[in-house]
PLY file of the C-alpha trace (Angstrom):
ply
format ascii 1.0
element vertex 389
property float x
property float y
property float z
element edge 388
property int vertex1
property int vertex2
end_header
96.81 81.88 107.82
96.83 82.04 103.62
93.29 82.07 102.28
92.54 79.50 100.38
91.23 81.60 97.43
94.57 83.48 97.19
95.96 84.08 93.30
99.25 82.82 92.25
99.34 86.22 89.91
102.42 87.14 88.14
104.02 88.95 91.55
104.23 85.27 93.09
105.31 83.72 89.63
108.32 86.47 89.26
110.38 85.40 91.48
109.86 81.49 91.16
110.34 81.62 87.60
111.57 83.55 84.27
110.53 85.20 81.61
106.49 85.75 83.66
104.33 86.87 81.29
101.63 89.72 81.96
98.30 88.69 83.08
94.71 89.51 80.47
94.05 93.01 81.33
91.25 92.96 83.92
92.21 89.49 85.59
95.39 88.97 88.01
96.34 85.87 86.98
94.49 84.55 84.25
97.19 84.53 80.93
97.03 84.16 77.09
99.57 81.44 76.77
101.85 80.10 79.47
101.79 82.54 82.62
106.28 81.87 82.17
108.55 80.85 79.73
111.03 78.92 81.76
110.66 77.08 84.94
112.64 78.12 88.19
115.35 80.52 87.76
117.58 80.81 84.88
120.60 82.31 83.86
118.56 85.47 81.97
117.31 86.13 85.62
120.46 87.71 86.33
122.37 87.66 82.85
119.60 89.48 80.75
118.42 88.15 77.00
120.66 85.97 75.45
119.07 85.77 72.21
121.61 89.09 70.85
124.20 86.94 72.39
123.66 84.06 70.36
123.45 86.11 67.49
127.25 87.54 67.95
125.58 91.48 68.94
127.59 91.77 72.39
127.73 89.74 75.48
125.84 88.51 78.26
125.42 90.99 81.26
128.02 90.32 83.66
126.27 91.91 87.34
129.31 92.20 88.88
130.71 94.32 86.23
127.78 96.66 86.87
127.40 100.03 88.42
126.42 100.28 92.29
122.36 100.55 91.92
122.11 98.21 88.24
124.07 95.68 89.56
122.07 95.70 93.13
118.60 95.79 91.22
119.44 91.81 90.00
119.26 91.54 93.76
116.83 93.30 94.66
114.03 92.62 92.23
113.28 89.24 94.68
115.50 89.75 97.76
114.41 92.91 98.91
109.82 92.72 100.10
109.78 96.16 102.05
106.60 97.18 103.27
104.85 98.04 100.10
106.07 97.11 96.32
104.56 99.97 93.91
104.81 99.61 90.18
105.85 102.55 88.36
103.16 104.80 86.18
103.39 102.76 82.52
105.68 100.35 83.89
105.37 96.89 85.46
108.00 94.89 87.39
108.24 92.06 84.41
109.25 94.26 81.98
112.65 94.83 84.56
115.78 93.14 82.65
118.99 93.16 84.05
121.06 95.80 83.51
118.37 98.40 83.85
117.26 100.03 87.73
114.62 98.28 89.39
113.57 101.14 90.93
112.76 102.58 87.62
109.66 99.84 87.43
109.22 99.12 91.18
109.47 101.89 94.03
110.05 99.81 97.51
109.25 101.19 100.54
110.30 100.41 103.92
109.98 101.54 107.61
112.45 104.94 108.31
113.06 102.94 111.58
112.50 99.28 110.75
114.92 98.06 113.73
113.23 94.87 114.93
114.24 91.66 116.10
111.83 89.51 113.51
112.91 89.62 109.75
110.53 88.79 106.86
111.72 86.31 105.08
112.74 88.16 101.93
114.52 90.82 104.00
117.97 90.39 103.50
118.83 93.50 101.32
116.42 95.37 104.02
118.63 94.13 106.76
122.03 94.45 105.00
120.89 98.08 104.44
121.01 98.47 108.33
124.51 96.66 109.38
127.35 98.88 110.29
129.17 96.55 107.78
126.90 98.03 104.89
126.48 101.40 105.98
130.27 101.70 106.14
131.76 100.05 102.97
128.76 101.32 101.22
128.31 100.21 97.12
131.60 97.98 97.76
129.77 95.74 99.88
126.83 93.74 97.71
125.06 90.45 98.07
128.09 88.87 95.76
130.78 90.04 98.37
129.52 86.92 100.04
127.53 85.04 97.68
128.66 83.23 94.28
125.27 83.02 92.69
126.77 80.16 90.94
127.66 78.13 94.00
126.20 76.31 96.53
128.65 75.40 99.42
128.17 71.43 101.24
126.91 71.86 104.31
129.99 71.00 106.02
132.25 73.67 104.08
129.82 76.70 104.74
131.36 77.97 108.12
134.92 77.95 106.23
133.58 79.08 103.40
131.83 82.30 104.85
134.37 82.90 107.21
137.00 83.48 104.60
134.25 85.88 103.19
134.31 87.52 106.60
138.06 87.73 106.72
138.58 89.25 103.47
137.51 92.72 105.35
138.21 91.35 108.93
141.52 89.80 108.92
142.84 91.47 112.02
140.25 89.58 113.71
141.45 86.14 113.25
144.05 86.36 115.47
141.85 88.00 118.52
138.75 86.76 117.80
137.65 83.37 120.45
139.62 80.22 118.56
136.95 77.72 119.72
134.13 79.62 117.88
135.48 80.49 114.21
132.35 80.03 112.35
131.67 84.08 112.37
128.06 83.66 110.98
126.88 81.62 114.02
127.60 84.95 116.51
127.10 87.38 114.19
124.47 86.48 111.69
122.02 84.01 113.46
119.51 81.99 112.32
116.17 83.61 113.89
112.30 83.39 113.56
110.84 84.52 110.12
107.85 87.17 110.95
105.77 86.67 108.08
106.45 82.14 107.17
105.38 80.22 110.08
108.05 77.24 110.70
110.84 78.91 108.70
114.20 80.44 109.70
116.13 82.93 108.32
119.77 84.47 108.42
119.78 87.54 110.28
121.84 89.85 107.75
122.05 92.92 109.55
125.63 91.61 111.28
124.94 92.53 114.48
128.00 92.34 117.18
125.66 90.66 119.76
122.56 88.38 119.94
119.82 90.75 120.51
116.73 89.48 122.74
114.00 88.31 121.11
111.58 90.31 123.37
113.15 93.40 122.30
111.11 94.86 118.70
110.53 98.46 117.53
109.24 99.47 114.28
106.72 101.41 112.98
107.87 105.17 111.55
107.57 107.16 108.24
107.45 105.23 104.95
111.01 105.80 103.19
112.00 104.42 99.31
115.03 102.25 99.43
117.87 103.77 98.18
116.15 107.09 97.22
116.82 110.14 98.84
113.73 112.23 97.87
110.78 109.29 97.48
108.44 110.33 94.42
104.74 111.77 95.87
102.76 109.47 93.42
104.41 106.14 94.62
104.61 106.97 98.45
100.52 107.89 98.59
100.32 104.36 96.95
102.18 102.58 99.13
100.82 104.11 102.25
97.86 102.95 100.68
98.62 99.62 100.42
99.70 99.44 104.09
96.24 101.10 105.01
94.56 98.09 103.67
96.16 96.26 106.44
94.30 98.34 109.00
97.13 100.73 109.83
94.66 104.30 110.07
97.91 106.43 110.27
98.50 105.25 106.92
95.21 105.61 105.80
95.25 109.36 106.49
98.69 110.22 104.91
97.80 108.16 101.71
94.80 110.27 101.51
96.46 113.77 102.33
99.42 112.26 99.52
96.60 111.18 96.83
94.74 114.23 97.02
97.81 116.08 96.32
98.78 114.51 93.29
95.71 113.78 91.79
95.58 116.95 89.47
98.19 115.11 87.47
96.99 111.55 87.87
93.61 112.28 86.21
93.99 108.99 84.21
95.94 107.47 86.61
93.80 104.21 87.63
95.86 103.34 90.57
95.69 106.37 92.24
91.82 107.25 91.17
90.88 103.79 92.66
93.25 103.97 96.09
91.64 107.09 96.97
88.27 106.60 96.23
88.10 103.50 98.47
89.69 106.04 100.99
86.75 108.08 100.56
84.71 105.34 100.53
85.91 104.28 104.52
85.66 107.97 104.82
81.72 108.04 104.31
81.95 110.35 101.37
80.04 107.63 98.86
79.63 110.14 96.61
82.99 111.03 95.70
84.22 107.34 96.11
81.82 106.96 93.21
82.57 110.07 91.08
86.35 108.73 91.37
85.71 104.57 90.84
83.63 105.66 87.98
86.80 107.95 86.85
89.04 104.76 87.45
86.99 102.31 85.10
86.89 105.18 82.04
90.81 104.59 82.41
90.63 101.19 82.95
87.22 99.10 81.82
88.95 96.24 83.48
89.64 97.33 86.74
88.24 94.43 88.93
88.40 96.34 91.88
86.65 99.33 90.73
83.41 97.52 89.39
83.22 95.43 92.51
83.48 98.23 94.78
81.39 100.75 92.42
79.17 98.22 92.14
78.91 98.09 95.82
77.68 101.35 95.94
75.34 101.34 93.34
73.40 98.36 95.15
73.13 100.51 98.44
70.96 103.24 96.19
69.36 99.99 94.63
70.18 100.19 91.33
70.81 96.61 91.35
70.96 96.64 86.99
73.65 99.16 87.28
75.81 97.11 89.84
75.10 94.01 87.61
76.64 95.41 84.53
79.80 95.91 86.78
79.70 92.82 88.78
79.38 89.73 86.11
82.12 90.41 83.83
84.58 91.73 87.08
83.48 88.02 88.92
83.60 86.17 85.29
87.32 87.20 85.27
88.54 87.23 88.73
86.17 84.14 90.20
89.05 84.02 93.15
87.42 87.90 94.70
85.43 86.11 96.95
83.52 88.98 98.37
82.58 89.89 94.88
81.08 86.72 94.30
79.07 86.94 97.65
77.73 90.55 96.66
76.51 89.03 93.28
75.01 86.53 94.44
72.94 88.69 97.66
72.20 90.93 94.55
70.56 88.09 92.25
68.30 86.76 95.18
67.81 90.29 95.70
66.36 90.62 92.09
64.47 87.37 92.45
66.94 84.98 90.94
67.98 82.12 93.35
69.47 79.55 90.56
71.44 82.55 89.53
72.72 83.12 92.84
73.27 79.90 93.20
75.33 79.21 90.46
77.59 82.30 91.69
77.96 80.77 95.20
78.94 77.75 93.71
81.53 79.21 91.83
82.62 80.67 94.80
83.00 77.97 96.90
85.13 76.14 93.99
87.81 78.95 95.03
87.29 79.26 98.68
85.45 76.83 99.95
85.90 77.58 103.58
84.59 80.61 103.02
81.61 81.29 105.77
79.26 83.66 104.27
79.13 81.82 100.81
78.39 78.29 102.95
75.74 79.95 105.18
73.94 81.35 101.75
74.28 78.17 100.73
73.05 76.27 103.14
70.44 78.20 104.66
67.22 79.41 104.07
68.46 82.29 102.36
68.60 81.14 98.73
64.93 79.56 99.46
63.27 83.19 100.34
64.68 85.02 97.65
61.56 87.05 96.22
60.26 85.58 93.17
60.41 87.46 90.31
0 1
1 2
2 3
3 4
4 5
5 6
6 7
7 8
8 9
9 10
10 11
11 12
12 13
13 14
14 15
15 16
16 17
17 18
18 19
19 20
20 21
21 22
22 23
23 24
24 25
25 26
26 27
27 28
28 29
29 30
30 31
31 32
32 33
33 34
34 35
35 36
36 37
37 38
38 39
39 40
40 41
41 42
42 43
43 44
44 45
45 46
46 47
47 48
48 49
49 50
50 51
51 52
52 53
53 54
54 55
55 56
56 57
57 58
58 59
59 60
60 61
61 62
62 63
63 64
64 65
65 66
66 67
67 68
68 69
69 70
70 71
71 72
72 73
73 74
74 75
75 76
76 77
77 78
78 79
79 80
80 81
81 82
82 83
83 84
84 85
85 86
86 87
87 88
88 89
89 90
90 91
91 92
92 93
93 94
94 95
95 96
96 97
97 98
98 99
99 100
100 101
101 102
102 103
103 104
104 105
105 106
106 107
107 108
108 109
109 110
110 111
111 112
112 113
113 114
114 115
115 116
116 117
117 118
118 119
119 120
120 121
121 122
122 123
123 124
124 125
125 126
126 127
127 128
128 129
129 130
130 131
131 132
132 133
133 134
134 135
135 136
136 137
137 138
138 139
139 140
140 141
141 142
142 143
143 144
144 145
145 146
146 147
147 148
148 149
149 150
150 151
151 152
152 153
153 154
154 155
155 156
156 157
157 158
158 159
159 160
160 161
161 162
162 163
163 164
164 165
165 166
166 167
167 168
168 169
169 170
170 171
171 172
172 173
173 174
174 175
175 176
176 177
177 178
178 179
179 180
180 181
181 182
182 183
183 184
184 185
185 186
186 187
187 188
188 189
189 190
190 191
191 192
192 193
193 194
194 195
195 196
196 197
197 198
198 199
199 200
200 201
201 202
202 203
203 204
204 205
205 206
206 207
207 208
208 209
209 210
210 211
211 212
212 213
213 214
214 215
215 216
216 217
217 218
218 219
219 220
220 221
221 222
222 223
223 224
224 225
225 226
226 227
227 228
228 229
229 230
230 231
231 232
232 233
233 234
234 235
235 236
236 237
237 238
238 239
239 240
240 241
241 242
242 243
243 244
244 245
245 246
246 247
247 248
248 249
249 250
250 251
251 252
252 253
253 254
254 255
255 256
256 257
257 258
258 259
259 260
260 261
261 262
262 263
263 264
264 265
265 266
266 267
267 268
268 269
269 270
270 271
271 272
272 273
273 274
274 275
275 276
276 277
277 278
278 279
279 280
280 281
281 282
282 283
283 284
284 285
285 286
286 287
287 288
288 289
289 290
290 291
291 292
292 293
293 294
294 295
295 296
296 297
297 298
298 299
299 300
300 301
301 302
302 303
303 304
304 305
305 306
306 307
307 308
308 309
309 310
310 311
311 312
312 313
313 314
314 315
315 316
316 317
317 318
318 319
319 320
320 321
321 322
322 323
323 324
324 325
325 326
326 327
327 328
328 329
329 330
330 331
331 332
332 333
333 334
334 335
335 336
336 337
337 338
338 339
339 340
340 341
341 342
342 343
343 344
344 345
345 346
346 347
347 348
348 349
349 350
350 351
351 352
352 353
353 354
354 355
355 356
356 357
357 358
358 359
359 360
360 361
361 362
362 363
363 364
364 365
365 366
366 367
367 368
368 369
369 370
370 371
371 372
372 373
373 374
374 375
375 376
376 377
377 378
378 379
379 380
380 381
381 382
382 383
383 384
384 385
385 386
386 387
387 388
């Protein structure tokens, strides 16, 4: 079930539109000007700039005249989810253009053994990655073997039309293969369940040579970067971070054995200070979680979650003027982090100020307004029995 209060930040926007802009600093999607230059996407999705086209300086970037990895990356920027998406140190994924290596701005990890019988619905480079098809033809088989980026086939020309795709490697088989089935895709790449987008289907691309059952699912296993041999320390502790968010404690203890490690050279580094001080902070270990949150926010003043969650721990020792200083402008920019918004407002009726709170909860609600707490605050007798000041 999707909150109601959830962001459409730039990660959404990149992949519905062109040319996304970067958010404010401190804010996740708040922008300058327009959050993207161009509606849907356009040709410089997958062609690059054309603007040293159009002034005669070279030509447009042709993908399938591209190397292996460059000319995957125009896939992969928005066909390829994995389990965790990690940006780069310095780098951000909408400053990718084609031609360059994704990779270079976004490290994706998946599961070592992701084998299962439910695909996300952006899996399909994932799950091309694991046909035989794939892992035998290697870099000669991409997503434009099969698909002209430029064409949509009618509905009742796509069987043909992918089966000549098929037979372009598989000729031998059109003369063996069952004559009264000779759409290939309906065997061999089904339509099944998405796992993550209730009501939606999705083409199984992993090619497999049988249906499998759908009571049949493994998973789990090490964290691995997509095409990357050796993955790099700093963006694996991050993304098992990321996955320990979603209540995986496996993860939670090898992003913190991974973050420790590489914190002597991330001493600036705000992503990594603030992933593993809210591992300490689980931990018990307050004090650190602190030491390294207030580390975070001397790289970054804007870091949202850092003030909320330093904050947090400032109003446990009850100093309630420190955790204001962090909360107001954090919840002034990012009025969607409902929890912030609840803490501020328990912290103004706290400190005797009920319209105060009040007007925060308000806010709040705007955002998420099924959102229990903030209704029961609001609704109850809590607002009325704030101390007076």
């Amino acid at each position: 079930e999707m909150e109601l209060n959830r962001p459409v930040d730039a990660t959404c926007l990149f992949c519905h539109s062109s040319r996304v802009q970067s958010p404010e600093s401190g804010t996740s999607n708040r922008f300058a000007g327009d959050a993207f230059l161009q509606p849907g996407v356009g040709c410089e999705r997958c062609h690059g700039p054309g603007s040293n086209h159009v002034k005669g300086l070279g030509p447009m970037i042709n993908p399938a005249t591209l190397a292996g990895e460059r000319r995957d990356s125009v896939c992969n920027q928005c066909h390829l989810k994995g389990e965790a998406r990690i940006a780069t140190r310095h780098r951000t994924e909408e400053g990718y253009t084609p031609g360059d290596v994704f990779s270079d701005y976004v490290a994706i990890f998946v599961r070592e053994d992701a084998a299962t019988d439910r695909l996300a619905a952006i899996s399909q480079v994932e799950a091309l990655a694991l046909s035989l098809c794939k892992r035998r033809s290697g870099a000669a088989l991409s997503c434009i073997t099969c698909h002209d980026p430029h064409l949509q086939p009618r509905e009742d020309a796509k069987s043909a039309y992918y089966r000549a795709r098929c037979l372009a490697c598989h000729a031998p088989m059109s003369q063996t293969h069952y004559p009264q089935q000779p759409d290939c895709a309906a065997c061999h790449m089904p339509r099944i369940d998405s796992a993550d987008i209730g009501h939606t289907m999705v083409t199984d691309h992993r090619i497999v040579r049988t249906r499998r059952s759908e009571s049949q699912t493994t998973g789990g296993g090490r964290l691995i970067e997509f095409d990357r041999q050796q993955p790099r320390a700093r963006e694996l502790g991050l993304a098992y971070g990321e996955v320990a968010l979603r209540g995986d404690a496996g993860a939670a203890r090898e992003a913190f054995r991974l973050l420790q490690e590489v914190l002597p050279s991330a001493d600036v580094d705000p992503d990594v200070l603030v992933r593993l001080a809210y591992l300490y902070q689980v931990r018990g270990d307050l004090e650190t979680a602190a030491a390294l949150y207030d580390r975070a926010l001397k790289a970054d003043p804007d870091r949202a979650v850092a003030a909320a969650n330093l904050g947090v721990l400032y109003a446990r020792r009850g100093m309630l003027t420190q955790a204001f200083e962090l909360w107001r402008p954090a919840f002034d920019n990012n009025p969607q982090l409902s929890d912030l918004g609840v803490n501020l407002a328990n912290g103004l009726c706290a400190a005797g100020d009920a319209a105060a709170a009040r007007q925060v909860l308000q806010r709040v609600l705007k955002h998420n307004p099924d959102l229990g707490t903030a209704r029961a605050l609001m609704s109850g007798e809590t607002l009325a029995h704030c101390p007076r000041r």
